[in-house]
Every structure is written in structure tokens, then in C-alpha cells.
N, C-alpha and C positions, 0 to 999 in steps of 0.2 A: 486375869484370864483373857484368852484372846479371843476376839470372837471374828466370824470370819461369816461371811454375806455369801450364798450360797444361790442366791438367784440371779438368773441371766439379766442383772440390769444393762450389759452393754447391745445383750439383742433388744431390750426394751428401748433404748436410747435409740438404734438403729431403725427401729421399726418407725417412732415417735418421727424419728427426721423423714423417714421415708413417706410417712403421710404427709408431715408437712409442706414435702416436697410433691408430690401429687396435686395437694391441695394447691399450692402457689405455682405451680404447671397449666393448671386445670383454670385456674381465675385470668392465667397470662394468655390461656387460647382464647375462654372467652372474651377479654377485653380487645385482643388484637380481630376478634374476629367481628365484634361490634365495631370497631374502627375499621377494619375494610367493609364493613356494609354499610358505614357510615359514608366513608370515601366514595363506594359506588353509589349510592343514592345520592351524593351532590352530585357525582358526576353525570349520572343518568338524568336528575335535574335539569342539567346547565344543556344537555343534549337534545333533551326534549325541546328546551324552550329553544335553544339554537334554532334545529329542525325548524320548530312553529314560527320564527321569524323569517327562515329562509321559506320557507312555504307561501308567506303573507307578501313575500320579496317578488317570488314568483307569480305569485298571483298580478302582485300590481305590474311587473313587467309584460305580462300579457293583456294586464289592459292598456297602458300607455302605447304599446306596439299595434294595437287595437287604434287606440288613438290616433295615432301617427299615420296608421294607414289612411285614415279618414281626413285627417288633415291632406297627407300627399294626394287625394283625388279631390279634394275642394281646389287645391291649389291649381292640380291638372287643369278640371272645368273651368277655373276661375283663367287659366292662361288661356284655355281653348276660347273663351268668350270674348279677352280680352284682343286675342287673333282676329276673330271674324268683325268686331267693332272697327279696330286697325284697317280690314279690308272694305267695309263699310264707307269708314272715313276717307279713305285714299280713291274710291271711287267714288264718294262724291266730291271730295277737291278736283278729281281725276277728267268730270263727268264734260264741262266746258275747256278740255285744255286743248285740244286739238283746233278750238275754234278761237283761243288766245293766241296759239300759236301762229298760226295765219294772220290773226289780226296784228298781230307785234313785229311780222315778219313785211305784214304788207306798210306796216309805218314806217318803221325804219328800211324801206326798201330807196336809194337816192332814184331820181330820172336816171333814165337810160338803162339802167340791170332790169333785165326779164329773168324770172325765174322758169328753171324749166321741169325742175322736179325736187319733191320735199319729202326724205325719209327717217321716220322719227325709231328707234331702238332704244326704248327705257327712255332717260334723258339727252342720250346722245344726237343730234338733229344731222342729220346729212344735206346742205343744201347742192344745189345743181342750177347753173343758171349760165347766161350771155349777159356783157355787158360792153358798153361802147369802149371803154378805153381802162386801162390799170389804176385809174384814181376814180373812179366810181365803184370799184372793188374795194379799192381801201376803203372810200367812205362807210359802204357797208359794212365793212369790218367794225370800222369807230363808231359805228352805230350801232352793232351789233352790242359791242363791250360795254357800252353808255344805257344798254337795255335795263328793265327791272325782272324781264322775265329770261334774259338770255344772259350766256356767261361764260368765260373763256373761247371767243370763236379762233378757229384756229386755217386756216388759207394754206389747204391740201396742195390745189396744183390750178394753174392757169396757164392758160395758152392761145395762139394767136389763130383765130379760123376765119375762113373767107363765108360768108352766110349772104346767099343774096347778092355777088359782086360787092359787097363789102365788107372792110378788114371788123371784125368784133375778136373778143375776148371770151374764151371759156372758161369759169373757172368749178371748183369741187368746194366748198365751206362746210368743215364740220363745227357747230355749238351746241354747248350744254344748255340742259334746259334749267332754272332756278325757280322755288317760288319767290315773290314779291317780299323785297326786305320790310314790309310793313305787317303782313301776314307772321311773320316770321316772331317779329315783335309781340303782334297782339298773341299769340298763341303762348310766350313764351312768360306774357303776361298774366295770361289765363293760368298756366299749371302755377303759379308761384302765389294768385289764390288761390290756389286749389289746395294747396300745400299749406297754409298759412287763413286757418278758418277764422 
């Protein structure tokens, strides 16, 4: 006898796939959709904390620039002080030089040169004078050069004038003015303990 199956098992088989195919649809959104909200919470993680470092970044940036400022007006003040000391100092080395000058000028002066006028411009000296003959000029010259306060003199112009029915010399002498190579020394001795406590 034949027997013959009369029930829809191929729609039952269909149907059976079809659930299970929902079902394994349905567990594959959920897991990809836990994995992208996983994905975004590290990523939103790593974001935040990024942000909070750059923020802390910022923060110290405005105080160091804060700093700095305050450094660059100490450093200002500290030049502006260090300015008026300098001008302090230079007028009191400054304070007797007019009266070395003269004094340096009237030693080394030989017989016979009269001076007749002394113009001093920063270090530059302009002298003006009369003298008996062209070797008393030079002498001042070599006396000049042989100074500790005078340097470089250098014999602008000279010339023959009659003064008084007699023959004299006129001459122009520009020199520098120097401090004293001993001064020079101790000062130079000074900064190098200053430098070396």
C-alpha cells in the first residue's frame, strides 16, 4: 500500500527557515549595533579625554604667557635700573674730568706753546693754541701720545703768524680722550669677581 503525506511539510520547512532566518537577522543587528555603540563610546572616550588634555594644555599656556609677561617687565625694570646705574656711574667717573683734563693738558704742555682755546665734544678734544716754533708742536704732540689720559692726537693744521712783531706758529690739535689703563684693569678685575663668587 502506498501511502502518501498530505501535509504542507515544504511550507512548514519554509516557514521553519524563515524564522530562523529572522532570528539570525535580528541577533546580527543586535550585535553590530552593540559593536558600533561600543566603537562610539571608545571613541567618544578617547574625545573627551583628548578635549580635557587640550583644555589643561590651554589652561597652562595662558598661565606661562602670563609668566612670560611678567618675566619681560622684570627684565624691562631690571634694564631701566641697570640704565640709570650706567648713567650714575659715568657721572661720577665723569664728575672731575674736565679738571684732569686741564691738568694732563697743562703737564704735558712743553715751554713756549700757549694755549688759546680747549673744546672738548664727548671724547673728542679740539685744542687751539700758539707756539714758538714747529718742534714745540711736535713735542706736544709726543707728549700727547705718551699721555695715560690722552690718545691718538692727531695735528689738524699749523701755520706761520706774526703776533707782536714776532714770527709764532698757529696750530689746530685734535685728541681723544682715554680712561687710565690702570682704571681699566682694576675694573676689568672687578667684573671677573663678580662673575666668579
Amino acid at each position: 500500500m502506498v501511502r502518501i503525506n498530505l501535509l504542507p511539510h515544504r511550507q512548514v520547512k519554509r516557514a521553519e527557515k524563515q524564522r530562523q532566518f529572522g532570528l539570525m537577522a535580528l541577533a546580527t543587528v543586535v550585535m553590530a549595533s552593540a559593536l558600533v555603540f561600543m566603537g562610539w563610546s571608545v571613541i567618544n572616550a578617547k574625545k573627551e579625554a583628548q578635549e580635557e588634555r587640550n583644555r589643561r594644555l590651554d589652561e597652562a599656556i595662558v598661565k606661562l604667557d602670563s609668566e612670560i609677561k611678567d618675566i619681560k617687565e622684570l627684565k624691562d625694570q631690571i634694564n631701566s635700573v641697570l640704565e640709570r646705574k650706567q648713567i650714575v656711574e659715568n657721572l661720577q667717573t665723569n664728575r672731575s674730568q674736565a679738571v684732569v683734563v686741564l691738568d694732563e693738558i697743562a703737564r704735558q704742555l712743553p715751554e713756549g706753546v700757549f694755549i688759546k682755546s680747549i673744546k672738548q665734544q664727548g671724547t673728542a678734544i679740539e685744542i687751539q693754541g700758539v707756539a714758538d716754533t714747529n718742534a714745540r708742536v711736535a713735542t706736544l704732540v709726543r707728549n700727547l701720545t705718551a699721555s695715560t689720559w690722552m690718545e691718538s692726537p692727531n695735528l689738524v693744521e699749523i701755520k706761520a703768524i706774526t703776533l707782536n712783531n714776532l714770527k709764532q706758529n698757529e696750530f689746530t690739535l685734535n685728541v681723544n680722550l682715554k680712561a687710565p689703563q690702570v682704571d681699566a684693569e682694576k675694573e676689568a678685575q672687578a667684573k671677573k669677581a663678580g662673575a666668579n663668587p
